[in-house]
N, CA, C and O atoms as a CHARMM CRD file, in Angstrom:
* protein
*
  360
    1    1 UNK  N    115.09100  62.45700 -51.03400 PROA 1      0.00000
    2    1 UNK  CA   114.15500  61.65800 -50.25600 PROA 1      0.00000
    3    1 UNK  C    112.72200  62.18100 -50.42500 PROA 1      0.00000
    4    1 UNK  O    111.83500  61.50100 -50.94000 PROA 1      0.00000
    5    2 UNK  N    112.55800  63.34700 -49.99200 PROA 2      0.00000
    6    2 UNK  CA   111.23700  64.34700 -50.49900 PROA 2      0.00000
    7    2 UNK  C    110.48100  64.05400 -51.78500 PROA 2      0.00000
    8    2 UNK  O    109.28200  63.98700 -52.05800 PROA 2      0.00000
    9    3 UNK  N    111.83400  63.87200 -52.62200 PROA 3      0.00000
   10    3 UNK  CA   111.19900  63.86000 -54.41600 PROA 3      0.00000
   11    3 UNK  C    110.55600  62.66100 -54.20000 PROA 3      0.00000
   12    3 UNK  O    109.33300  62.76200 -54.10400 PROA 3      0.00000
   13    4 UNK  N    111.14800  61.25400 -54.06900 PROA 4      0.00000
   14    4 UNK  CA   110.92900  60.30800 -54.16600 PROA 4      0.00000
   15    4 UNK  C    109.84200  60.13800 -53.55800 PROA 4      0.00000
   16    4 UNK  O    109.03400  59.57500 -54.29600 PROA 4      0.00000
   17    5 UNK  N    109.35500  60.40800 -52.34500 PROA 5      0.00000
   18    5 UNK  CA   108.11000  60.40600 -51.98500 PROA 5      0.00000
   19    5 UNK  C    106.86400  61.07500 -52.61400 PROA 5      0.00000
   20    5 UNK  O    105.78000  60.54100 -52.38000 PROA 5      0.00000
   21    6 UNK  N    106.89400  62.06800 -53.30600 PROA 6      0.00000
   22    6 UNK  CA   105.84900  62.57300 -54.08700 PROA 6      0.00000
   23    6 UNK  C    105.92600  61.85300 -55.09400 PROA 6      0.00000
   24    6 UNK  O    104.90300  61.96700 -55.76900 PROA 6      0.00000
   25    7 UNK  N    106.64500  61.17000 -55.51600 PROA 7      0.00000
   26    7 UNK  CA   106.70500  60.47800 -56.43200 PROA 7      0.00000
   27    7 UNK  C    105.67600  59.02500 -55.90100 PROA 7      0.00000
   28    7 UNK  O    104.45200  58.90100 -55.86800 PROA 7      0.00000
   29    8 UNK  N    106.33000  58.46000 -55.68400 PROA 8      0.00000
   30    8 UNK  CA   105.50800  57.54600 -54.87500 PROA 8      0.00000
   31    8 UNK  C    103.94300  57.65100 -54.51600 PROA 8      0.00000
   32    8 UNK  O    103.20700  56.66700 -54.44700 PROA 8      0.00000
   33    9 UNK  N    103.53000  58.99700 -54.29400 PROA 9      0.00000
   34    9 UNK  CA   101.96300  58.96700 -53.41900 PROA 9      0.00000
   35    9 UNK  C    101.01000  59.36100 -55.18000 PROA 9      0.00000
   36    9 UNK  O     99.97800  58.90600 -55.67300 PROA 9      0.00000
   37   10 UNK  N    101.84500  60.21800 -55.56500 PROA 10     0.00000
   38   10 UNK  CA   101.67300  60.93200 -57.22400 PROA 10     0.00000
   39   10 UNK  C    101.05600  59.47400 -57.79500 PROA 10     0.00000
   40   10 UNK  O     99.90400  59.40600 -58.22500 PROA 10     0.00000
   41   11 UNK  N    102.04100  58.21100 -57.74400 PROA 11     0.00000
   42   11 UNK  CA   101.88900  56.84400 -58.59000 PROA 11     0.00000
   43   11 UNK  C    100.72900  56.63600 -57.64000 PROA 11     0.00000
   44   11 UNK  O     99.71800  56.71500 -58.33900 PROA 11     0.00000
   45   12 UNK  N    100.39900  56.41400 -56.41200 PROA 12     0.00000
   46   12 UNK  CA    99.66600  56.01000 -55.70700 PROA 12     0.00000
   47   12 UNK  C     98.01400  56.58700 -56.15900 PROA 12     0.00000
   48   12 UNK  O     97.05000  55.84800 -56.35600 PROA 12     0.00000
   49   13 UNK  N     98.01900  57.75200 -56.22800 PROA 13     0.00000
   50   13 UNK  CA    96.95000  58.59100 -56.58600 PROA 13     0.00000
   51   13 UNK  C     96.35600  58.05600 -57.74200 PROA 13     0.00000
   52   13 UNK  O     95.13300  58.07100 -57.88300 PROA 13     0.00000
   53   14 UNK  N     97.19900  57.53500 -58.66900 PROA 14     0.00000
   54   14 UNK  CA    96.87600  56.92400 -59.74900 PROA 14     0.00000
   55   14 UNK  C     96.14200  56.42900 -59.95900 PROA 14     0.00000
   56   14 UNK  O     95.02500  56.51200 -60.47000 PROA 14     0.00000
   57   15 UNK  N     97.03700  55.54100 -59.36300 PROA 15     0.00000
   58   15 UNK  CA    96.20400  53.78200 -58.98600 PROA 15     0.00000
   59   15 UNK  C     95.05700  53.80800 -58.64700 PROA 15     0.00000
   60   15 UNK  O     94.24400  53.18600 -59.33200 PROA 15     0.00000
   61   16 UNK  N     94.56900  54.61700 -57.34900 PROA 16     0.00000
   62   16 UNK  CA    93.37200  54.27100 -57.19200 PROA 16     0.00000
   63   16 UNK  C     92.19700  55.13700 -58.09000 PROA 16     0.00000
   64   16 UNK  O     90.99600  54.86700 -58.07200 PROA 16     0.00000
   65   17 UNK  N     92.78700  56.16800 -58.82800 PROA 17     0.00000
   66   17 UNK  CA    91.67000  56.80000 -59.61900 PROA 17     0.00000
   67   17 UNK  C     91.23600  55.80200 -60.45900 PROA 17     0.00000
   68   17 UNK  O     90.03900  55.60500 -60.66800 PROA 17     0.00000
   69   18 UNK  N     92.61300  54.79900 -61.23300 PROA 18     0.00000
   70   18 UNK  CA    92.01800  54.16600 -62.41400 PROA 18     0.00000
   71   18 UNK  C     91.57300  52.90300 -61.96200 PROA 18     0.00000
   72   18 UNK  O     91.32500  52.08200 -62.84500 PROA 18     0.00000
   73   19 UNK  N     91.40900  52.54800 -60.73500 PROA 19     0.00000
   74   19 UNK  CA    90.91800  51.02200 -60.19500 PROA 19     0.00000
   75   19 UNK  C     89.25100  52.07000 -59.96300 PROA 19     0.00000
   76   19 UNK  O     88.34400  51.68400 -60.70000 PROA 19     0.00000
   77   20 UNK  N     88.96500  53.06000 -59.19300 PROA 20     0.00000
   78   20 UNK  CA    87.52000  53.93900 -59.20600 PROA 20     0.00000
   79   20 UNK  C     86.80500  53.98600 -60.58000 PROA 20     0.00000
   80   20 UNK  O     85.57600  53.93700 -60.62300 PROA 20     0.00000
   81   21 UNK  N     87.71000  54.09900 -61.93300 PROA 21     0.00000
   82   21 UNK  CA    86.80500  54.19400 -62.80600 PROA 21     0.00000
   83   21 UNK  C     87.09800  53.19100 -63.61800 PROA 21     0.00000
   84   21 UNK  O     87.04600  53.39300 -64.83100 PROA 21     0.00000
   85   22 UNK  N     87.41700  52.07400 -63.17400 PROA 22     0.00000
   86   22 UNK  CA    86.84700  50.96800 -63.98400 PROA 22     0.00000
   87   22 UNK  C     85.88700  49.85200 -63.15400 PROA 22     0.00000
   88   22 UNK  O     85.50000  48.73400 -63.49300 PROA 22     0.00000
   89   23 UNK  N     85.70700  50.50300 -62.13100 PROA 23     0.00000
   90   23 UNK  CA    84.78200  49.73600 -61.03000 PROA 23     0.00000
   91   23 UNK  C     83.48600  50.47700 -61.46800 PROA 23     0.00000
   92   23 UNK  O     82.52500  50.00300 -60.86100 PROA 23     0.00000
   93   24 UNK  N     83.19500  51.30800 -62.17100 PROA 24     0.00000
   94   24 UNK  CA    82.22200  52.17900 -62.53300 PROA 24     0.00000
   95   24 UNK  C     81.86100  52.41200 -63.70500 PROA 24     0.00000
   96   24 UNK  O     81.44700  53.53200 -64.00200 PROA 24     0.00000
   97   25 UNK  N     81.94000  51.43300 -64.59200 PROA 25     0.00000
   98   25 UNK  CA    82.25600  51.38800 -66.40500 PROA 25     0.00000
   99   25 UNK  C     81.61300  50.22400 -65.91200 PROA 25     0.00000
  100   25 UNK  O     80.83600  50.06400 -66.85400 PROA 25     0.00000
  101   26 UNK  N     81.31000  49.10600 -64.97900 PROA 26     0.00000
  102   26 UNK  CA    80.76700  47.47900 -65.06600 PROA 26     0.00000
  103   26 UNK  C     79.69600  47.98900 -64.70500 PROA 26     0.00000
  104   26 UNK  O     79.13200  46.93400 -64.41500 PROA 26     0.00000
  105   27 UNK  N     78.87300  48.84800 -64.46300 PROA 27     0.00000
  106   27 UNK  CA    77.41400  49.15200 -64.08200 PROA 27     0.00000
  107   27 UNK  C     76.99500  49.42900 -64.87100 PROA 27     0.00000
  108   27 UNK  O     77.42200  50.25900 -65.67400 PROA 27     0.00000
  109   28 UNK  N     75.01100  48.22200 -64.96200 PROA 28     0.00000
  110   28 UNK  CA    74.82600  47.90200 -66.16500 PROA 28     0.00000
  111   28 UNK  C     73.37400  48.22600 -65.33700 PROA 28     0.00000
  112   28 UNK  O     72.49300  47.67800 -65.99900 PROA 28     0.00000
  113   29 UNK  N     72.67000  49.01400 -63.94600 PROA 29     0.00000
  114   29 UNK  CA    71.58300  49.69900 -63.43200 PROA 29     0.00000
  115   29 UNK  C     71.14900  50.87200 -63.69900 PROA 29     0.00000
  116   29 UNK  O     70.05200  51.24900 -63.28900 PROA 29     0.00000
  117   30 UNK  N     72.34200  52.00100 -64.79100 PROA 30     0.00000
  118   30 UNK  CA    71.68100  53.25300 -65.25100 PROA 30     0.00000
  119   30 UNK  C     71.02900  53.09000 -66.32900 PROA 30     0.00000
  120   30 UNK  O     70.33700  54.02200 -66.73900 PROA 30     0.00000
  121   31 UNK  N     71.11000  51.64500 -67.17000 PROA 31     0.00000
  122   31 UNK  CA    70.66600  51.70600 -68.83500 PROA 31     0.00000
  123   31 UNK  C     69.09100  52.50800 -68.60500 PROA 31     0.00000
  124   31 UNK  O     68.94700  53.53500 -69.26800 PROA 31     0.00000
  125   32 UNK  N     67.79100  52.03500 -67.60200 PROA 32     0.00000
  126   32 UNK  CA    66.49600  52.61900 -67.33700 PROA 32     0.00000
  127   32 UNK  C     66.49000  54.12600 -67.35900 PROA 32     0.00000
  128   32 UNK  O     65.59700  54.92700 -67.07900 PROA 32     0.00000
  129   33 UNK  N     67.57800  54.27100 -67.71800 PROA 33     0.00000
  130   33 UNK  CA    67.44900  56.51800 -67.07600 PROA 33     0.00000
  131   33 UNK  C     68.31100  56.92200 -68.39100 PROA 33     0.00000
  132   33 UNK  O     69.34000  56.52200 -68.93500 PROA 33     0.00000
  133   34 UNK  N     67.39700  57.86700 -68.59300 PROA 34     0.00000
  134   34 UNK  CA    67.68600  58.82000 -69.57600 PROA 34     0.00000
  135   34 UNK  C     67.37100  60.16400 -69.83600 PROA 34     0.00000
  136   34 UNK  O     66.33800  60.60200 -69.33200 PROA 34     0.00000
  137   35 UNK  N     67.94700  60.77100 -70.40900 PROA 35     0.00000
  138   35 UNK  CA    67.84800  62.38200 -70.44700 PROA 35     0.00000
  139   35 UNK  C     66.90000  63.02200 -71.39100 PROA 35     0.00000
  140   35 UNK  O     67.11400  63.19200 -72.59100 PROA 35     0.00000
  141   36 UNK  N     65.49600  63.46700 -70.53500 PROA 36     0.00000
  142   36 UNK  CA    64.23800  64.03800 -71.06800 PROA 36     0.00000
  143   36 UNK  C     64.78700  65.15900 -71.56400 PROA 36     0.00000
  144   36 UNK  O     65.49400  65.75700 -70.75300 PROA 36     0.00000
  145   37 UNK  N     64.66500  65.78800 -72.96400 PROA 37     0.00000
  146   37 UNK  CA    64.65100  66.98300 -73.72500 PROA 37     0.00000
  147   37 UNK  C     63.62500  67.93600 -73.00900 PROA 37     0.00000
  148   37 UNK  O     63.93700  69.07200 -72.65200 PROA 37     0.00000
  149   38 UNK  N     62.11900  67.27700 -72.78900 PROA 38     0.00000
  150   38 UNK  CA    61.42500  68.45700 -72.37200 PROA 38     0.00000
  151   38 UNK  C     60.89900  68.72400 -71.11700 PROA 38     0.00000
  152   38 UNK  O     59.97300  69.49900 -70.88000 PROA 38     0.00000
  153   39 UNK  N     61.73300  67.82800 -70.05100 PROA 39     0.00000
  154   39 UNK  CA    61.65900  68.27400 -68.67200 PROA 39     0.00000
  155   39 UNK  C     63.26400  68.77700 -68.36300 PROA 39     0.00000
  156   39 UNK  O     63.46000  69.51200 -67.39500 PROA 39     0.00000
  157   40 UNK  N     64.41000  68.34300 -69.23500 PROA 40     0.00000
  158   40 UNK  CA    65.33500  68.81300 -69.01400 PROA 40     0.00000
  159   40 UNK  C     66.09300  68.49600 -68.06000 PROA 40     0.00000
  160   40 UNK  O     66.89200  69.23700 -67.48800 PROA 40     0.00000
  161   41 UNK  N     65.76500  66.82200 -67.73900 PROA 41     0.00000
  162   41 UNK  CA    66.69800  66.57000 -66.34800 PROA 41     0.00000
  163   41 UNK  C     66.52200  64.72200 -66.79100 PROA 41     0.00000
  164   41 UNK  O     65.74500  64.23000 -67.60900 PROA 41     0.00000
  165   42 UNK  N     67.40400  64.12000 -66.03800 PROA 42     0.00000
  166   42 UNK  CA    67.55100  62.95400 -66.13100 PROA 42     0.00000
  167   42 UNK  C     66.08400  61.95600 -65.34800 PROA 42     0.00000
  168   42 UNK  O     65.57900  61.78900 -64.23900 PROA 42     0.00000
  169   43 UNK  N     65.92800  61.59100 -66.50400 PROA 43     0.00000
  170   43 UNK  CA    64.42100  60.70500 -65.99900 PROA 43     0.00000
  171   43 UNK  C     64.49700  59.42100 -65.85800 PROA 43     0.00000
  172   43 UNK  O     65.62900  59.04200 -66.15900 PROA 43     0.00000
  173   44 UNK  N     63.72700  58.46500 -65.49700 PROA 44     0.00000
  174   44 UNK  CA    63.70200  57.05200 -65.28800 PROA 44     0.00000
  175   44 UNK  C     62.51400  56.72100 -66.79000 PROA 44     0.00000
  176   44 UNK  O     61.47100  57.35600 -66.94400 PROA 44     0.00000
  177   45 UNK  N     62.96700  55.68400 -67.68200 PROA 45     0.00000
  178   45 UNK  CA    62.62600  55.19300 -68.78600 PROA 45     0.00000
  179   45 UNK  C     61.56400  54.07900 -68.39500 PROA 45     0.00000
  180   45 UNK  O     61.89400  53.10500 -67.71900 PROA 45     0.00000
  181   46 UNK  N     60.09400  54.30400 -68.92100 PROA 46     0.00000
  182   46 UNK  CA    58.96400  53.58400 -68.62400 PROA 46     0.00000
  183   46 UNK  C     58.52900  53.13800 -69.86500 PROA 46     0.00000
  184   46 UNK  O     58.39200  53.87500 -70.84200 PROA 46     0.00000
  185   47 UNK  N     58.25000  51.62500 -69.83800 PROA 47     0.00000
  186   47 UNK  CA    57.83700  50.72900 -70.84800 PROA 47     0.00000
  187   47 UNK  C     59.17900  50.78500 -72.24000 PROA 47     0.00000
  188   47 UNK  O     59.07500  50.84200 -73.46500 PROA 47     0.00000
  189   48 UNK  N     60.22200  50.74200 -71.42600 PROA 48     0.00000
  190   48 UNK  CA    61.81300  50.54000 -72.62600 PROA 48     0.00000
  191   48 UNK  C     61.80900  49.55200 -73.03400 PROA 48     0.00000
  192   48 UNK  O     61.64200  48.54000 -72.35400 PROA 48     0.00000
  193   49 UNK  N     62.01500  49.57700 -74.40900 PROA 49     0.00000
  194   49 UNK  CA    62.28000  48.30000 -75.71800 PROA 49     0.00000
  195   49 UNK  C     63.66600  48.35000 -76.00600 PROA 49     0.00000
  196   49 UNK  O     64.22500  49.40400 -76.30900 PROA 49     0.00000
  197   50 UNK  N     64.37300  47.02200 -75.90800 PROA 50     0.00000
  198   50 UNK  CA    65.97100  47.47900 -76.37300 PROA 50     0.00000
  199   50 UNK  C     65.66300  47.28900 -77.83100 PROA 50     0.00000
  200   50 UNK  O     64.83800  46.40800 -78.07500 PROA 50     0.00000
  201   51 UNK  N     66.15300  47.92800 -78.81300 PROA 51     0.00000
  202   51 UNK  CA    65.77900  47.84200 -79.95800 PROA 51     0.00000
  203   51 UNK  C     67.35900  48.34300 -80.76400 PROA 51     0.00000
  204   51 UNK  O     68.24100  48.88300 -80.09700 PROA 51     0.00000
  205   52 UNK  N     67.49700  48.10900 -82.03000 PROA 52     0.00000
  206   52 UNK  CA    68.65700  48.04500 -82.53200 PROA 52     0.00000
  207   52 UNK  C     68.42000  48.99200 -84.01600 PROA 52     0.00000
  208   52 UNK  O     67.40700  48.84500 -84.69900 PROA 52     0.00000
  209   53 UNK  N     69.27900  49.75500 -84.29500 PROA 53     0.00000
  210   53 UNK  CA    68.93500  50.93000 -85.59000 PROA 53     0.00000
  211   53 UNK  C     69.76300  50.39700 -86.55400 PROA 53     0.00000
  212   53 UNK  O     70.68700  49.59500 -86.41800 PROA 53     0.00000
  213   54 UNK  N     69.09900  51.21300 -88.06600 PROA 54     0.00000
  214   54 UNK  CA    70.07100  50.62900 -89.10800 PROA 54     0.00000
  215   54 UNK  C     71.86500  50.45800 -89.22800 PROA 54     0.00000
  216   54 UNK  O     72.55400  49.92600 -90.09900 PROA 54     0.00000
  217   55 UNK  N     72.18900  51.08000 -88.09800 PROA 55     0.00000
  218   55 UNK  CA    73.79700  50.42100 -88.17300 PROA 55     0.00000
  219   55 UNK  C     73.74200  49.78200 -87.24000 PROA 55     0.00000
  220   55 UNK  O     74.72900  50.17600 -86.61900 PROA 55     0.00000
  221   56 UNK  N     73.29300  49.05600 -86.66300 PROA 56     0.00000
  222   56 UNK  CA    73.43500  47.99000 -85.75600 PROA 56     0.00000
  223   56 UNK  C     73.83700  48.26500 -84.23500 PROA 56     0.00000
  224   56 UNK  O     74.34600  47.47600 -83.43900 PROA 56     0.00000
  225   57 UNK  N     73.40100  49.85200 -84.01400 PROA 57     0.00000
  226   57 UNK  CA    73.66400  50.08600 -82.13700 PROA 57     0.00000
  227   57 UNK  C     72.34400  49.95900 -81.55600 PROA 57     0.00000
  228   57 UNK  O     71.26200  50.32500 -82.01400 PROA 57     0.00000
  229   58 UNK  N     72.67600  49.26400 -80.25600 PROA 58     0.00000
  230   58 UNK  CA    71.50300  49.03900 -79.43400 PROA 58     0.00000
  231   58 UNK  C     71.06100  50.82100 -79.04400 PROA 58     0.00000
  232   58 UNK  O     71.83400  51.77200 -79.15800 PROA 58     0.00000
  233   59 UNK  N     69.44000  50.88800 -78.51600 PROA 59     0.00000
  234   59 UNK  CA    69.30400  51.88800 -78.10100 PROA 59     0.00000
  235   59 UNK  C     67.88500  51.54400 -77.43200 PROA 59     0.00000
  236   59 UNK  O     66.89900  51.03600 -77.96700 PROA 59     0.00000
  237   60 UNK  N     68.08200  51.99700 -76.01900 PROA 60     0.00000
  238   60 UNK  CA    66.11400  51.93500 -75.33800 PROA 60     0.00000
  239   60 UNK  C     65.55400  52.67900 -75.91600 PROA 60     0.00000
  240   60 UNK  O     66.12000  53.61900 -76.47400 PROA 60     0.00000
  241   61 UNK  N     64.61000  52.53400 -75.94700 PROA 61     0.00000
  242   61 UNK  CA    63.29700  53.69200 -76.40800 PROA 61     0.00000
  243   61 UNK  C     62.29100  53.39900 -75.33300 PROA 61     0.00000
  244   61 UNK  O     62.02700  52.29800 -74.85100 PROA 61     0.00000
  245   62 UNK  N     61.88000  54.32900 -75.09900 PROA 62     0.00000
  246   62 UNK  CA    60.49100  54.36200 -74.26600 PROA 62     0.00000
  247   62 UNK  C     59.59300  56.07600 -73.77800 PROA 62     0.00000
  248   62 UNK  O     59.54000  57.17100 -74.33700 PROA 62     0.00000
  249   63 UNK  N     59.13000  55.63400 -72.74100 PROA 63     0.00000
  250   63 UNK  CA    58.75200  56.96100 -72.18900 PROA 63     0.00000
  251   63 UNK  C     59.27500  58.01500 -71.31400 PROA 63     0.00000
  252   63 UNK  O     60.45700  57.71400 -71.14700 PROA 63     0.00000
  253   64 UNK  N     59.00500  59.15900 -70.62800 PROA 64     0.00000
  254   64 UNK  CA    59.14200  59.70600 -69.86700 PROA 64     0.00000
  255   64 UNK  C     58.38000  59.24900 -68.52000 PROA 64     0.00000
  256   64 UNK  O     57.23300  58.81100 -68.60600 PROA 64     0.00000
  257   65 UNK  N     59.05400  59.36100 -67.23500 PROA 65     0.00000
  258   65 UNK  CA    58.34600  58.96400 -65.71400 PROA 65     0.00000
  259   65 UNK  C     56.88100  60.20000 -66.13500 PROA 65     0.00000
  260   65 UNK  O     55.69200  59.94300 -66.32400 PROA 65     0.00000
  261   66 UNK  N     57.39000  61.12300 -66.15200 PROA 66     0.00000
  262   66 UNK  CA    56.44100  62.79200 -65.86800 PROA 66     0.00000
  263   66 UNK  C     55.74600  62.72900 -66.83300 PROA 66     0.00000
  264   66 UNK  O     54.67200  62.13200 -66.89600 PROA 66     0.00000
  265   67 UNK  N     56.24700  63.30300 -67.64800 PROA 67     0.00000
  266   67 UNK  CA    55.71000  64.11700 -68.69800 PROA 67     0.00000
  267   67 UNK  C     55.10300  63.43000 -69.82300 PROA 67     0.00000
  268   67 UNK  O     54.30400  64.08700 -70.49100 PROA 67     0.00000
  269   68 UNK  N     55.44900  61.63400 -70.31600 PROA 68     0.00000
  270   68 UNK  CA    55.29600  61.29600 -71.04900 PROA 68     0.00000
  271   68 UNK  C     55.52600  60.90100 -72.44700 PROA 68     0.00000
  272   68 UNK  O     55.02100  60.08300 -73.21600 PROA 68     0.00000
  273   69 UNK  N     56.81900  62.09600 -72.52000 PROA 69     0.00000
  274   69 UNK  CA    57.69600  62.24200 -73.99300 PROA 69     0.00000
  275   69 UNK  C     58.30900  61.02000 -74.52700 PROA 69     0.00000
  276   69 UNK  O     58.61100  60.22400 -73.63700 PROA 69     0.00000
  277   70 UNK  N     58.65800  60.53100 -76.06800 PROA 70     0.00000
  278   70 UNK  CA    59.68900  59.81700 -75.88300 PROA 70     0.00000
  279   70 UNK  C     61.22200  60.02000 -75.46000 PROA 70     0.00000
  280   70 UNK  O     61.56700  61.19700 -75.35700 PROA 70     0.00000
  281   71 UNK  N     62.02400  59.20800 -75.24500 PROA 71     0.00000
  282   71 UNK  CA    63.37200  59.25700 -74.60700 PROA 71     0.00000
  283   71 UNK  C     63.61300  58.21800 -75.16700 PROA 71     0.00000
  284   71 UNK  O     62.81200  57.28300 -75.18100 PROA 71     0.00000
  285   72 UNK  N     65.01900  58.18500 -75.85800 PROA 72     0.00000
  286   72 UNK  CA    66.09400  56.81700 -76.52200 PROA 72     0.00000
  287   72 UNK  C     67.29600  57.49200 -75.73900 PROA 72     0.00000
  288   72 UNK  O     67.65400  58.64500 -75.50300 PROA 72     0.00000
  289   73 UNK  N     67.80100  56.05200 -75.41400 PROA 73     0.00000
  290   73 UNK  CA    69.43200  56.07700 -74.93100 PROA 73     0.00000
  291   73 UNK  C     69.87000  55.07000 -75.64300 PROA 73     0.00000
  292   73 UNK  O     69.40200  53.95200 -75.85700 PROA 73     0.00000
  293   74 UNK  N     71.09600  55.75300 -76.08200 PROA 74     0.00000
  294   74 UNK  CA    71.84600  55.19300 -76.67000 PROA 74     0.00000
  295   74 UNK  C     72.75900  54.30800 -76.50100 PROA 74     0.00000
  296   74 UNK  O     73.65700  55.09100 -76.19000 PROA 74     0.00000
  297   75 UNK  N     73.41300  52.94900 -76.44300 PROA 75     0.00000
  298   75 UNK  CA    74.01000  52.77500 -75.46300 PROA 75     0.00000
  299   75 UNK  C     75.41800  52.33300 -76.51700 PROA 75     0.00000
  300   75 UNK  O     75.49700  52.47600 -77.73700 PROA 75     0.00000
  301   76 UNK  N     76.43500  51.76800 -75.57600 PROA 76     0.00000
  302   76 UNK  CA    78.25100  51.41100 -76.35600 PROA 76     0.00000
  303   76 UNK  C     77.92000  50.10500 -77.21600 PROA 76     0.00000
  304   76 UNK  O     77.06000  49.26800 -76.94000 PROA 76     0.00000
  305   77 UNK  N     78.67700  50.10400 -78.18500 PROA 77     0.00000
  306   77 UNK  CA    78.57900  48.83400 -79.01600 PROA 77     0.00000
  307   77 UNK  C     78.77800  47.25200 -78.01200 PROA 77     0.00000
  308   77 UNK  O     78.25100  46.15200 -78.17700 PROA 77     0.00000
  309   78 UNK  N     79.63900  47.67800 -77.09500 PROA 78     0.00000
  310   78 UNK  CA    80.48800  46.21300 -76.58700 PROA 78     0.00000
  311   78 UNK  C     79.39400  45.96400 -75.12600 PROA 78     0.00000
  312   78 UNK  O     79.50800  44.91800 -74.48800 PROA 78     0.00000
  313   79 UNK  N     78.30800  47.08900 -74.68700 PROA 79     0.00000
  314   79 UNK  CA    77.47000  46.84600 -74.04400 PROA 79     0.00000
  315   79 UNK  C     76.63000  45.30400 -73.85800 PROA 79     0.00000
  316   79 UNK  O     75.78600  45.18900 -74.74600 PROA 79     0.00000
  317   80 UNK  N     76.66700  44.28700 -73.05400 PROA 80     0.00000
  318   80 UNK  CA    75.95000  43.17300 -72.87300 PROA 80     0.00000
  319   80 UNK  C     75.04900  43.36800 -72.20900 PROA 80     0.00000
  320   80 UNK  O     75.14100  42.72100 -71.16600 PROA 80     0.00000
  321   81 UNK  N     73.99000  44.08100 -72.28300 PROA 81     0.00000
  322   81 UNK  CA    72.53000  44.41900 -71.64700 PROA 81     0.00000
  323   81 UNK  C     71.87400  43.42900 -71.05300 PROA 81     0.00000
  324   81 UNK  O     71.35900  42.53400 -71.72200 PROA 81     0.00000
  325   82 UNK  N     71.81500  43.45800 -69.86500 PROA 82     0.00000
  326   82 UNK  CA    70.69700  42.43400 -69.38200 PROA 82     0.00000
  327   82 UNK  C     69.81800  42.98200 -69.14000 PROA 82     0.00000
  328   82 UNK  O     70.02400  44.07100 -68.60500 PROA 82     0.00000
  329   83 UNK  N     68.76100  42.68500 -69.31400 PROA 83     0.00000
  330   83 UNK  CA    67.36100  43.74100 -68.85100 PROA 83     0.00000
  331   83 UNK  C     67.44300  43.85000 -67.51200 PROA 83     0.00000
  332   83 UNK  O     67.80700  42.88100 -66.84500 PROA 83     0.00000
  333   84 UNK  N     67.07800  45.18000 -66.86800 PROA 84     0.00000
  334   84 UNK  CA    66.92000  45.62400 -65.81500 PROA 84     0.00000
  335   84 UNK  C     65.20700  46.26300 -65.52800 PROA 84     0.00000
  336   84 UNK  O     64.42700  46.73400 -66.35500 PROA 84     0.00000
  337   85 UNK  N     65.09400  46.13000 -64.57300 PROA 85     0.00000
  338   85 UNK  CA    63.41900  46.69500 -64.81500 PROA 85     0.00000
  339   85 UNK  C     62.05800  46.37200 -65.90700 PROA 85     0.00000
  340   85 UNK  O     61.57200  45.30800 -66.28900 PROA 85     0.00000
  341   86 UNK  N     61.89200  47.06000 -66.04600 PROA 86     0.00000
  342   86 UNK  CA    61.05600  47.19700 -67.40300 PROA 86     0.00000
  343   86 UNK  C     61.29200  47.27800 -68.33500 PROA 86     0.00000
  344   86 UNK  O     60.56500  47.87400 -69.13100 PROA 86     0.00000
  345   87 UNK  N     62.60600  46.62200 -68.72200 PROA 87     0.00000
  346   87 UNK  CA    63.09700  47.20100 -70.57500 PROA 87     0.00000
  347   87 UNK  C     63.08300  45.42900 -70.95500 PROA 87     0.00000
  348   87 UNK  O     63.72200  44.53000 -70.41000 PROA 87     0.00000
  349   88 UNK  N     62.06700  45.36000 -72.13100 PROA 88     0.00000
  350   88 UNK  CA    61.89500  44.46200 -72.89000 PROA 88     0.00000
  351   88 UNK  C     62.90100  44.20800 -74.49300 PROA 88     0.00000
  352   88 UNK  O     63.20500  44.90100 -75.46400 PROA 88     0.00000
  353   89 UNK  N     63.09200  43.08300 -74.12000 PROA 89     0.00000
  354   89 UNK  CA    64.46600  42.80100 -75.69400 PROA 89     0.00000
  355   89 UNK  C     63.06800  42.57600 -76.96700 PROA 89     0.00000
  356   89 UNK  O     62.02100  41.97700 -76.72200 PROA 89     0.00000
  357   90 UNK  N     63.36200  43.11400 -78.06700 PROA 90     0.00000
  358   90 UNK  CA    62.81200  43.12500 -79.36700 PROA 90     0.00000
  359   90 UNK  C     63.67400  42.21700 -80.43300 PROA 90     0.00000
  360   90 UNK  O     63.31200  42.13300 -81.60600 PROA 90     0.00000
């Protein structure tokens, strides 16, 4: 009876981890933020161009909030980008 119940909460535990991370894979509000090399922390992307490289992956480019640097994020092939903020399609 014992087994069967850990069994049960074990499957249960599951479930809701993999319903948490696919509810969190459809958010399409972090594409603006990206990771500054020379402040070293995750920044918000100012004046982003979605722009596309010679193999054909999308990637923002733009500025740093602070400092000014460039910053590209890279993003997944199957990504459907809608612009968010300030990121302009090229």
């Amino acid at each position: 009876m014992i087994i069967k119940l850990k069994k049960i909460y074990f499957i249960i535990i599951y479930i809701i981890k993999y319903i948490i991370v696919m509810n969190n894979n459809n958010d399409n509000s972090n594409y603006n933020f990206g990771f500054c090399l020379k402040c070293k922390s995750k920044k918000e992307i100012k004046d982003g161009k979605l722009l596309t490289n010679k193999k054909g992956n999308k990637y923002i480019q733009g500025n740093c909030d602070s400092c000014k640097s460039r910053i590209n994020r890279i993003l997944k092939k199957d990504t459907k980008l809608e612009p968010v903020g300030d990121v302009k399609n090229e």
